[in-house]
C-alpha positions in Angstrom: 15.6 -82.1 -157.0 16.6 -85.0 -158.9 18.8 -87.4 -156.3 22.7 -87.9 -157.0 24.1 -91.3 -157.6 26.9 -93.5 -158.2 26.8 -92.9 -161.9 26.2 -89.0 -161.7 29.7 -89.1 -159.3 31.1 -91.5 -162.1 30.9 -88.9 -164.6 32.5 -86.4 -162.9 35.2 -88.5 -161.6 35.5 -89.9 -165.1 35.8 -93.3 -163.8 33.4 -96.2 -163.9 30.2 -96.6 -161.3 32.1 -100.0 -160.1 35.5 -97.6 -159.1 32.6 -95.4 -157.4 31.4 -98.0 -155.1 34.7 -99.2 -154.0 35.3 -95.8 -153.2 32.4 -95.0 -151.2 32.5 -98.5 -149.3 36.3 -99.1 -148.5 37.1 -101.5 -151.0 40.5 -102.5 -152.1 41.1 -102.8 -156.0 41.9 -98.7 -156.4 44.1 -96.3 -155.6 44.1 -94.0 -152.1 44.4 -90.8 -154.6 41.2 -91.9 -156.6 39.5 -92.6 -153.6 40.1 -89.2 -151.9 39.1 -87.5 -155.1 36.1 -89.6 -156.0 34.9 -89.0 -151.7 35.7 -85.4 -152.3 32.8 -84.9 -155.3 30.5 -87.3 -153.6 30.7 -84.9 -150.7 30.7 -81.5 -152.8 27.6 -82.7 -154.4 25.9 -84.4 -151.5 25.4 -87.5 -152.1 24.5 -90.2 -149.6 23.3 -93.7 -150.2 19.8 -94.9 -149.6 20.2 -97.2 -147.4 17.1 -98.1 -147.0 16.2 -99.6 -150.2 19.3 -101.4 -150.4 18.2 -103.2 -146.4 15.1 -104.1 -147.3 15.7 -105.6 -150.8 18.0 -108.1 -148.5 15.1 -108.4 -145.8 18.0 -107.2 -142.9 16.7 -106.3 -139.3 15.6 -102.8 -138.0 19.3 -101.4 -136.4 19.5 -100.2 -132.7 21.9 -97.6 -132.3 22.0 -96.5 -128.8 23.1 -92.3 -128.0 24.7 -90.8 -124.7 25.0 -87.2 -125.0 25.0 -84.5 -122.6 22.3 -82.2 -121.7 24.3 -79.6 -120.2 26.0 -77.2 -123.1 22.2 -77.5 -124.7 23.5 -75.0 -127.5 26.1 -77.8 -128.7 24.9 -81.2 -128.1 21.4 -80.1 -128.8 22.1 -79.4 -132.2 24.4 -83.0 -132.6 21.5 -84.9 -131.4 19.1 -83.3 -134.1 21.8 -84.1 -136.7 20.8 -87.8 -135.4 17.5 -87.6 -135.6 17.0 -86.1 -138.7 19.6 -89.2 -140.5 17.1 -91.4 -138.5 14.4 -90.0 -140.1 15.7 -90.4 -142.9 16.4 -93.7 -142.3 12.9 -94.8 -140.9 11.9 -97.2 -143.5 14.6 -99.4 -142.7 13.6 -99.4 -139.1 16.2 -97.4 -137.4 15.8 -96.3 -133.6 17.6 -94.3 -131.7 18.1 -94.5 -127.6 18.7 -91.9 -126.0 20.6 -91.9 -122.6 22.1 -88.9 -121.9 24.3 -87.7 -119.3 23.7 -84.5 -117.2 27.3 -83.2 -117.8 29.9 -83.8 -120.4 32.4 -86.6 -118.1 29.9 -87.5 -116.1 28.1 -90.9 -115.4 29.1 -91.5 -118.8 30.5 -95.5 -118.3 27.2 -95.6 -116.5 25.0 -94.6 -119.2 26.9 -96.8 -121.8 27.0 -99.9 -119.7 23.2 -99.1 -119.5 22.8 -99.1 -123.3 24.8 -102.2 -123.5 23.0 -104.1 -121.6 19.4 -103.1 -123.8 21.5 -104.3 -126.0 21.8 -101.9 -129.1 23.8 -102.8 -132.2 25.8 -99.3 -132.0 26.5 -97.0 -129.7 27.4 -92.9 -130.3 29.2 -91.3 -127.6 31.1 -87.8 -126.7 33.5 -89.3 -123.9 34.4 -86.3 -121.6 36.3 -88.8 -119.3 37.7 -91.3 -121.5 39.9 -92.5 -119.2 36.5 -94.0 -117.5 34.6 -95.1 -120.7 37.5 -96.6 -122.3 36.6 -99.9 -120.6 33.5 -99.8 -121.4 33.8 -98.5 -125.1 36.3 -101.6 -125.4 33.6 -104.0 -124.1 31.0 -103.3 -126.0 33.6 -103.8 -129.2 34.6 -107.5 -127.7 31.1 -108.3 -128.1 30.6 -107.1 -131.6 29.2 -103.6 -131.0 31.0 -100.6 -132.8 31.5 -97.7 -130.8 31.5 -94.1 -132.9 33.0 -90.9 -130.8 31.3 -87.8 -131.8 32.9 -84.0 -131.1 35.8 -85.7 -129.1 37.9 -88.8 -128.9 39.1 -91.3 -126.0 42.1 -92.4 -128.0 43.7 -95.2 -125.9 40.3 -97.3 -126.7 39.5 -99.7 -129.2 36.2 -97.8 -130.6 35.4 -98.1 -133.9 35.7 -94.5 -135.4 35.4 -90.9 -134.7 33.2 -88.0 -136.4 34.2 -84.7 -135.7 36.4 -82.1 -136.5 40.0 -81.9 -136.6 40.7 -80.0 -133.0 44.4 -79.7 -133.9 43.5 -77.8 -137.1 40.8 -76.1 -135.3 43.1 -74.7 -132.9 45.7 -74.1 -135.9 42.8 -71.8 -137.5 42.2 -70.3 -134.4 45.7 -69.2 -134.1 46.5 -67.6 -137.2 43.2 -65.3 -137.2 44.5 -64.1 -134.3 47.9 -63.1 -135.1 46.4 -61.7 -138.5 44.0 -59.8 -135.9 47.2 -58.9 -133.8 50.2 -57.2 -133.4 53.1 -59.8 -133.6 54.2 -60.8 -129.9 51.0 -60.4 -128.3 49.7 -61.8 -124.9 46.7 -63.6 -125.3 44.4 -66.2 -123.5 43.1 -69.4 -124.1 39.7 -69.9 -121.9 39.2 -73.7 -122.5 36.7 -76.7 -120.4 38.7 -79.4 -119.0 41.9 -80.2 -120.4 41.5 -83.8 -119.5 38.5 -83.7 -122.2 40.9 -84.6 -125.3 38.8 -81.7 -128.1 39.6 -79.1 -125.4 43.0 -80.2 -125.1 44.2 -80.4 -128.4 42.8 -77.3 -129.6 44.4 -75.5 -126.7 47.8 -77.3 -127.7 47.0 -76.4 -131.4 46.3 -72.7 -130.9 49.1 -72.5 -128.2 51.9 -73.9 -130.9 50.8 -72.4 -134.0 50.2 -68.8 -132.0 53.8 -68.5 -130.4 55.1 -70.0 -134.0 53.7 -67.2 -136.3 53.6 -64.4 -133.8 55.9 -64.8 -131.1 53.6 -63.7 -128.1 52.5 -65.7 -124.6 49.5 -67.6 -124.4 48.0 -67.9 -121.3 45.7 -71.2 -120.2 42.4 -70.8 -118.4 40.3 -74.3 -117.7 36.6 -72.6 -116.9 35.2 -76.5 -116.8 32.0 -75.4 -118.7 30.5 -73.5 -115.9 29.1 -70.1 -116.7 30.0 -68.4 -113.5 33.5 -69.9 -113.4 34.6 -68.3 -116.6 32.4 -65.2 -116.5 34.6 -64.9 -112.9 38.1 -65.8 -114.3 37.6 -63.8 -117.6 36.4 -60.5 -116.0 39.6 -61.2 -113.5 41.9 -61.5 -116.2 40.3 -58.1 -117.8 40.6 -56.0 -115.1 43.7 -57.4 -113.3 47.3 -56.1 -113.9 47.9 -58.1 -117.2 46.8 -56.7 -120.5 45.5 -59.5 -123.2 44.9 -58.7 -126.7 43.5 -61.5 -127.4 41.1 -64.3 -126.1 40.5 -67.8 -128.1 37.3 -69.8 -126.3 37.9 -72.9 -127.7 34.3 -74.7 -126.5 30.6 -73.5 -127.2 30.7 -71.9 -123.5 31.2 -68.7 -125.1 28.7 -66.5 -123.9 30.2 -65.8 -120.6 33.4 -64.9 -121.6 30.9 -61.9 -124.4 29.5 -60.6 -120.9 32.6 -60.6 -118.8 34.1 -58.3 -122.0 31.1 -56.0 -121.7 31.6 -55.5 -118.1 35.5 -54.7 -118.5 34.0 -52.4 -120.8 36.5 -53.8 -123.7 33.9 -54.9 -126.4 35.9 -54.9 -129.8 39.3 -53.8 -128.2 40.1 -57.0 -126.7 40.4 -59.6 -130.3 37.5 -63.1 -129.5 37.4 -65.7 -131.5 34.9 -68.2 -130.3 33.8 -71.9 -131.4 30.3 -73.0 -132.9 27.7 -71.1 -133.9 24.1 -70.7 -131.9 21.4 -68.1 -132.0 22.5 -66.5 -128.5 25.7 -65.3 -130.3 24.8 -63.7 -132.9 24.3 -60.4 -131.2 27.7 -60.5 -130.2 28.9 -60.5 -133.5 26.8 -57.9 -134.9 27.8 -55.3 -131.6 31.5 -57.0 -132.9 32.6 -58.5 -129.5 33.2 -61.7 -131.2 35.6 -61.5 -134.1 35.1 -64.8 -135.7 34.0 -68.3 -134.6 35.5 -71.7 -135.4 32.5 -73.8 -136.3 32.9 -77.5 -135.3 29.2 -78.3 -137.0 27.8 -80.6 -134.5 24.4 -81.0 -136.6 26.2 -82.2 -139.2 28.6 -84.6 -136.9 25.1 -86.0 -135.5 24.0 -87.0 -139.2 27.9 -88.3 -140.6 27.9 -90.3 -137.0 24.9 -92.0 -137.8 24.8 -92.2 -141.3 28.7 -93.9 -141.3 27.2 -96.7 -138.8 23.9 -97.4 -140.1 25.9 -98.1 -143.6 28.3 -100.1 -141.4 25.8 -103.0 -140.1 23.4 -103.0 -143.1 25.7 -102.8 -146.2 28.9 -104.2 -144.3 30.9 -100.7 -145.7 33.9 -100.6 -143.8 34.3 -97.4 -141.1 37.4 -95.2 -141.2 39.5 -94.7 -138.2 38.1 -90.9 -138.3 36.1 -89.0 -140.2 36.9 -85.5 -140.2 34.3 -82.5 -141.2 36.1 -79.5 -142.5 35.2 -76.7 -140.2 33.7 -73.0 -140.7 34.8 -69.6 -140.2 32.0 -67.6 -139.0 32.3 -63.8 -139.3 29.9 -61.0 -139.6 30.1 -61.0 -143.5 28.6 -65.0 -143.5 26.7 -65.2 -140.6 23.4 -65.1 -142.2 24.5 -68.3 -144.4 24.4 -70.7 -141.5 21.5 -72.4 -140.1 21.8 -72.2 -136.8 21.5 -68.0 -136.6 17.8 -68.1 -137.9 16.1 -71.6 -137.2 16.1 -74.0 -134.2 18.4 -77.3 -134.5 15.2 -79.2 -135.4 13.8 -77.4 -138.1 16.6 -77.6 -141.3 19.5 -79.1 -142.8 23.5 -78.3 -142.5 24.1 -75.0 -144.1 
């Protein structure tokens, strides 16, 4: 396929390929509604620069862009950390390398393992801060001395790091929330299972869904924190099923799904009780198909892992200034899409974003 460029967005936009480039790099000399729209065709028609040629026509150093991600919740941060790879694939003629550190556990050891890439040193780091309130200090010190931080998936919003990819949790919880009181009858009771609250993705989607949910419907929402353990929220789900309250309704607002889809089998509730899950991996699709899960709010982590590196690479070799956040629109998986996305036919390796 022939590649896009500037000039092919320049057309479309009806603008000239110089307006382009400021768009695409932060420049000042245009106006914030051409830039939106001229971003918005570059990213309908996926384009993305080559940075490569453009480094090594100015003879620039290979980039070091160090990577702390968890290995537990392997069905998420699996698929972020391919989205990485593949961008520094992509990016191997200009001498990219990625360093991988990760943690065992989303919030944990993470100021450890970043101090640890510090100290390599990198020119970048990528991080998912589960305890922010632990890595601020160190996300701050590695910015002091010249090192841009990106947060991928969620944010630790009282440091100084350079940018975040991911997307919007409030709107994600906002999404949430009106399938489910178009699923419902109005003034339902309903339950949110979430991870830790402290973790700032898990706590504004709960917040998002909570408002929006009582807003347009009128019914109680119910918090659960099942801190990413399996056996905690297979426990506390099949509690809430079978116990003296009745729930209509049950919004898991992080990948750790699947035990909440077996606890509903147990209570012997599949497809009575309304579940609306997050992300997409290969383990749910049966769910969907036996109709336990209703719909699923994709955060597109693969995707995340390629923006997140792509955004940062462009940073330190063409000087393109990064946003304060870069939000990816998210999907709503049902049964009637579910073939479409990547993730319900090939591992996190083996293809592109669908």
């Amino acid at each position: 396929m022939k590649r896009i460029g500037v000039r092919d967005i320049a057309r479309l936009a009806n603008v000239s390929p110089g307006t382009v480039d400021r768009a695409l790099h932060g420049r000042k000399g245009i106006t914030e509604e051409t830039r939106k729209r001229i971003l918005a065709i570059a990213e309908s028609m996926g384009y993305s620069p080559d940075l490569a040629a453009r480094a090594l026509s100015v003879g620039r150093a290979p980039v070091q862009v160090g990577v702390s991600l968890p290995r537990e919740i392997h069905f998420y941060f699996d698929q972020l950390l391919a989205g990485i790879q593949r961008e520094a694939g992509r990016l191997e003629r200009l001498g990219v390398e990625v360093r991988y550190s990760p943690t065992e556990r989303l919030g944990r050891d993470e100021a450890d393992k970043a101090k640890a890439l510090l100290e390599r040193p990198v020119d970048a780091l990528i991080l998912a801060p589960g305890d922010p309130e632990a890595l601020t200090p160190v996300i701050d010190e590695a910015e002091s001395r010249g090192v841009p931080v990106i947060c991928v998936d969620t944010d630790a919003p009282r440091s100084k790091r350079s940018t975040i990819v991911c997307v919007n949790p409030d709107i994600c919880g906002n999404l949430a929330a009106e399938l489910m009181a178009g699923f419902l009858p109005p003034a339902s009771a309903v339950a949110v299972f979430t991870g830790m609250l402290a973790v700032e993705d898990h706590a504004r989607k709960t917040e998002g869904f909570r408002k929006m949910f009582e807003d347009i419907s009128g019914g109680c929402v119910q918090v659960i924190e099942a801190h990413e353990d399996e056996e905690e929220a297979f426990q506390k789900c099949f509690a809430l099923l079978t116990g003296p309250e009745t729930v209509a309704g049950i919004y898991v607002n992080t990948v750790n799904c699947l035990p909440v889809c077996r606890a509903i089998g147990a209570a012997g509730l599949g497809g009575k009780v309304k579940l609306i899950t997050t992300d997409l991996f290969r383990d749910m699709v049966p769910f969907f198909q036996k109709r336990v899960i209703a719909a699923s709010i994709h955060g597109r982590p693969y995707a995340q892992g390629e923006m997140a590196l792509r955004l940062i690479v462009d940073h330190l070799v063409n000087g393109s200034a990064l946003p304060p956040a870069h939000f990816l629109l998210p999907h709503i998986v049902m049964r009637s899409n579910l073939p479409l996305f990547r993730e319900t036919a090939l591992s996190s390796s083996s293809a592109g974003e669908a």
